[in-house]
C-alpha positions as CSV (number, residue, x, y, z in Angstrom):
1,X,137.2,113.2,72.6
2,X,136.9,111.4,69.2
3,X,139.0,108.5,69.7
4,X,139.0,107.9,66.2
5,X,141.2,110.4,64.8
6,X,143.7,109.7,67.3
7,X,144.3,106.2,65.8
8,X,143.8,107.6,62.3
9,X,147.3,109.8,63.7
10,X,149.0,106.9,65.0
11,X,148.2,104.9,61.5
12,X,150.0,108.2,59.7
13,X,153.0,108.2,62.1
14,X,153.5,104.9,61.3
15,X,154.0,105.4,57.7
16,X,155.8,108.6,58.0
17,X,158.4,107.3,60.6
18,X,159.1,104.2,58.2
19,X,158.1,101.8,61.1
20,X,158.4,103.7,64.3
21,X,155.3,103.9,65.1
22,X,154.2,100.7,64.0
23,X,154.0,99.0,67.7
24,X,152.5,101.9,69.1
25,X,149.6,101.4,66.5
26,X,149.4,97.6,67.3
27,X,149.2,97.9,70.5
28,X,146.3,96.0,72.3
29,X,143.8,93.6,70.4
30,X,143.6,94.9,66.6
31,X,140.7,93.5,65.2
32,X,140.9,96.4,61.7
33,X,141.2,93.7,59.7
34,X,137.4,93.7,58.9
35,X,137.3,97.4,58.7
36,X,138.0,96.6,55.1
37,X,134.5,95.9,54.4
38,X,133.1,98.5,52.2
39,X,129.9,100.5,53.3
40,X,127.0,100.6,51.3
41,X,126.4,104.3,51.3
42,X,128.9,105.7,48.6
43,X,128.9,109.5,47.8
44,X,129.3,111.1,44.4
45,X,132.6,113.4,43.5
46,X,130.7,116.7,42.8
47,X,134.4,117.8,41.7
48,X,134.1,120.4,44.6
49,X,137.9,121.1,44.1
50,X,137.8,122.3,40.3
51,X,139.2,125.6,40.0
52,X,137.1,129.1,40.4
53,X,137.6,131.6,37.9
54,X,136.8,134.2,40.6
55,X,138.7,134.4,43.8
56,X,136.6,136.5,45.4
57,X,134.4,134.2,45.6
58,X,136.2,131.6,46.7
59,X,134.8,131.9,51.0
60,X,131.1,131.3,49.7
61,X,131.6,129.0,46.7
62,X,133.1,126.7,49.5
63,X,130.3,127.3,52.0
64,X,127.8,126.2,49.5
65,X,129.6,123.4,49.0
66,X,130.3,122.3,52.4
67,X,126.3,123.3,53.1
68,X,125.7,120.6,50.1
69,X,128.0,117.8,51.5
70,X,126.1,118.2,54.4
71,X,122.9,117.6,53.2
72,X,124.0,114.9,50.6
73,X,125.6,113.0,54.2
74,X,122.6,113.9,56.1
75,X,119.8,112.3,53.7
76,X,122.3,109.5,52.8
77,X,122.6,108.0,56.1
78,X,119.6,106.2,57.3
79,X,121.1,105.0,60.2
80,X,120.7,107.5,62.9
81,X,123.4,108.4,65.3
82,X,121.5,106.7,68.0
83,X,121.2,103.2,66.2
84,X,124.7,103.5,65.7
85,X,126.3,103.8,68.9
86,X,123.5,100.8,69.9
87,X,124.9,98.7,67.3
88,X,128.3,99.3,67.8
89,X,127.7,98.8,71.8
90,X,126.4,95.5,70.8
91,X,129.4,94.6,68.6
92,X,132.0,95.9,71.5
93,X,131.1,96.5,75.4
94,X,131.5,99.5,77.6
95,X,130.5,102.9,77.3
96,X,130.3,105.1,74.1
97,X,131.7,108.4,74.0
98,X,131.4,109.5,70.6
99,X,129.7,109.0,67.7
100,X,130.8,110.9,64.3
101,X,129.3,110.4,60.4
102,X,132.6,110.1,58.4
103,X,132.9,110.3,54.4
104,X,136.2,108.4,53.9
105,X,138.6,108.3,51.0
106,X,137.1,106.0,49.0
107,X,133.8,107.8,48.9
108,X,131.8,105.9,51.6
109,X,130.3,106.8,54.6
110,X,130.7,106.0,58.0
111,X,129.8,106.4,61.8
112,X,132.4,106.2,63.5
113,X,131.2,105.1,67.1
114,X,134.6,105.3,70.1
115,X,133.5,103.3,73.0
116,X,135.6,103.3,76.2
117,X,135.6,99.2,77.3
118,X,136.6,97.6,80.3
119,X,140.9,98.5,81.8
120,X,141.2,101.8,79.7
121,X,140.8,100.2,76.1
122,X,139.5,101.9,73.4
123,X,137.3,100.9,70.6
124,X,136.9,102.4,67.5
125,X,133.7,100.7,65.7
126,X,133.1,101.4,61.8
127,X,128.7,101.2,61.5
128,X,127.1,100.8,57.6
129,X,124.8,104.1,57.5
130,X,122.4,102.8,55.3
131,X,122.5,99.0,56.8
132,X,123.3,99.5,61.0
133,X,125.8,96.5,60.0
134,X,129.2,96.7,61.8
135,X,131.9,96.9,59.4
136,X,135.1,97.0,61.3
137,X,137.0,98.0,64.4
138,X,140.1,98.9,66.1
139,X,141.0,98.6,69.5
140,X,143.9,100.2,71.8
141,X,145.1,100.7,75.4
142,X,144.9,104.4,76.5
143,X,148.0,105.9,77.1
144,X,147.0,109.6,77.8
145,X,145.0,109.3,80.3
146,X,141.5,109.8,78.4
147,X,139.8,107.2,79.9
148,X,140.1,108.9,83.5
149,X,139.0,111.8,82.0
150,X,136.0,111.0,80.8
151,X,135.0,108.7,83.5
152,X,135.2,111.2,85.8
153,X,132.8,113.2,83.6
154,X,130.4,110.4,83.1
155,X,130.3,109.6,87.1
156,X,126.6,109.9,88.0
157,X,125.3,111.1,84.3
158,X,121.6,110.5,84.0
159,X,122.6,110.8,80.1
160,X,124.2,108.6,78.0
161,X,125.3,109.3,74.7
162,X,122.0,107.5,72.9
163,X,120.3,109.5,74.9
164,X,121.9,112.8,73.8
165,X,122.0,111.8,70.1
166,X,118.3,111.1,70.6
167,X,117.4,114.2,71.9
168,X,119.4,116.2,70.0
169,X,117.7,115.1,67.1
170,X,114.9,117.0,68.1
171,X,116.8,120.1,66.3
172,X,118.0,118.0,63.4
173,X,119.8,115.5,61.5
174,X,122.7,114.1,63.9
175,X,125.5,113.9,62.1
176,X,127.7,114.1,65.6
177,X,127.8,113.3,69.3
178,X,131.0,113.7,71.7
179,X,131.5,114.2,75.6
180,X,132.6,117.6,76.8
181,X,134.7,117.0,79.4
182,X,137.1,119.8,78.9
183,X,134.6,123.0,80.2
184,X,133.7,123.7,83.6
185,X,129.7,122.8,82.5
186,X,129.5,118.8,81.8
187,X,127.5,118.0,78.7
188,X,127.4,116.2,75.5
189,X,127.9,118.4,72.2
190,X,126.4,117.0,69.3
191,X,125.9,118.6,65.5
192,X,123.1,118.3,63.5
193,X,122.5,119.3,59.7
194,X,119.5,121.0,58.0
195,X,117.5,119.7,55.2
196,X,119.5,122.2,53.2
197,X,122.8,121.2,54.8
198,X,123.4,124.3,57.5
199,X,124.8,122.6,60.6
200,X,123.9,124.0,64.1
201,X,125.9,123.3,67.7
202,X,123.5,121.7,70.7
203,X,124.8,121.4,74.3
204,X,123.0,118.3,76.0
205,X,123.2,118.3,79.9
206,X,124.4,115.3,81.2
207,X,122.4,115.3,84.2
208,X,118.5,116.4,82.7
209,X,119.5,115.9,78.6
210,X,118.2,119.1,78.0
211,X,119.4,120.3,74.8
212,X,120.6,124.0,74.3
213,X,122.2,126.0,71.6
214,X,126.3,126.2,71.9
215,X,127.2,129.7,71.3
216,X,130.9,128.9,71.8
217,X,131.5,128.2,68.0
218,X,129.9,131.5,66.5
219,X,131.3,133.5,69.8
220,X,134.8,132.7,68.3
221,X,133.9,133.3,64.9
222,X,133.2,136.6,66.0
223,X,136.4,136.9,67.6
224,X,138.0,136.0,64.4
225,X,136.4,138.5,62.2
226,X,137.1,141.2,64.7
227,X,140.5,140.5,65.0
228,X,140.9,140.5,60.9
229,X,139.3,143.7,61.0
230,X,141.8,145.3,63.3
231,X,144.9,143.2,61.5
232,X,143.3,144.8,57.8
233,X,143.3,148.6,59.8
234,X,146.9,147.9,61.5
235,X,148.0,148.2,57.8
236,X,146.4,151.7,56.9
């Protein structure tokens, strides 16, 4: 449900189909305009896309670094997921529905806080990690029927998404809260990150906020790995 990347799309389409997509990106009140303030948590380049002179060790060269990106994001924001969806429902009104620590192109990081405000329009809200500060937002109409969705999945929740981010953190850094309104079992997912960057899955019900791991992620990993191992004896 992160609103966020949906606009991101719409932005891309718009280049791509040399003006296309342009109205469908302007639609509704577009306040990005001061998303081009600059955030005052910049990452380094740790040039994690020089070459390796061993391929074969290409899977766990990248899992270090991804583990150190991690950690470097974690420790660098000192804004915690929960400040940011409260100062991002202070900047825009309604209900938030995700919350997500972005590194962007230009090296600074982000949370990125979608809140659902009033007649189905979307905000996308851009919080400083280091100052809480709002730097910038977007706003849109929904046109896919999202905002149904997840207000028939937030109808009578005892837990809001501060409150999931809060208790998630319990386990860990937060580097990520969303609604999961596509399974049978309602709940918040959020992500959190180790000291040493290893990032861990948490269900949090919606009804008692009690936080459980999600074994959905490593169950398909291991769905993945058996079905490479059958693909690999196919070829014998």
């Amino acid at each position: 449900m992160k609103r966020n990347i949906v606009i991101a799309t719409v932005a891309a389409l718009a280049l791509a189909g040399g003006g296309t997509a342009t109205a469908l990106a302007a639609t509704g009140d577009d306040d990005s305009s001061a998303a081009a303030k600059k955030s005052s948590v910049q990452l380094k380049d740790d040039n994690r896309d020089n070459d390796r002179d061993d391929d074969r060790h290409d899977d766990r060269d990248n899992d270090q670094d991804d583990a150190k990106e991690n950690s470097a994001e974690a420790k660098a924001a000192k804004v915690t997921a929960a400040d940011a969806i409260k100062a991002a429902l202070a900047d825009k009104s309604g209900t938030a529905v995700s919350a997500e620590l972005d590194d962007e192109d230009n090296g600074g990081l982000v949370w990125d806080v979608d809140i659902l405000g009033k007649g189905s329009t979307w905000h996308s809200v851009q919080v400083d990690p280091g100052t809480g500060k709002v730097l910038g937002s977007h706003t849109e109409q929904d046109e896919d029927g999202d905002a149904n969705r997840v207000a028939a999945a937030l109808k009578g929740a005892s837990t809001n998404a501060e409150d999931a981010a809060k208790a998630a953190a319990a386990k860990g850094t937060v580097t990520s809260v969303d609604l999961d309104d596509d399974g049978t079992a309602k709940a918040w997912d959020a992500e959190t990150a180790s000291g040493k960057g290893a990032e861990s899955d948490w269900k949090v019900d919606l009804q008692s906020g009690k936080v459980t791991a999600d074994k959905s992620d490593s169950h398909d990993d291991n769905d993945s790995d058996d079905d490479d191992s059958d693909d690999d004896g196919s070829d014998d």
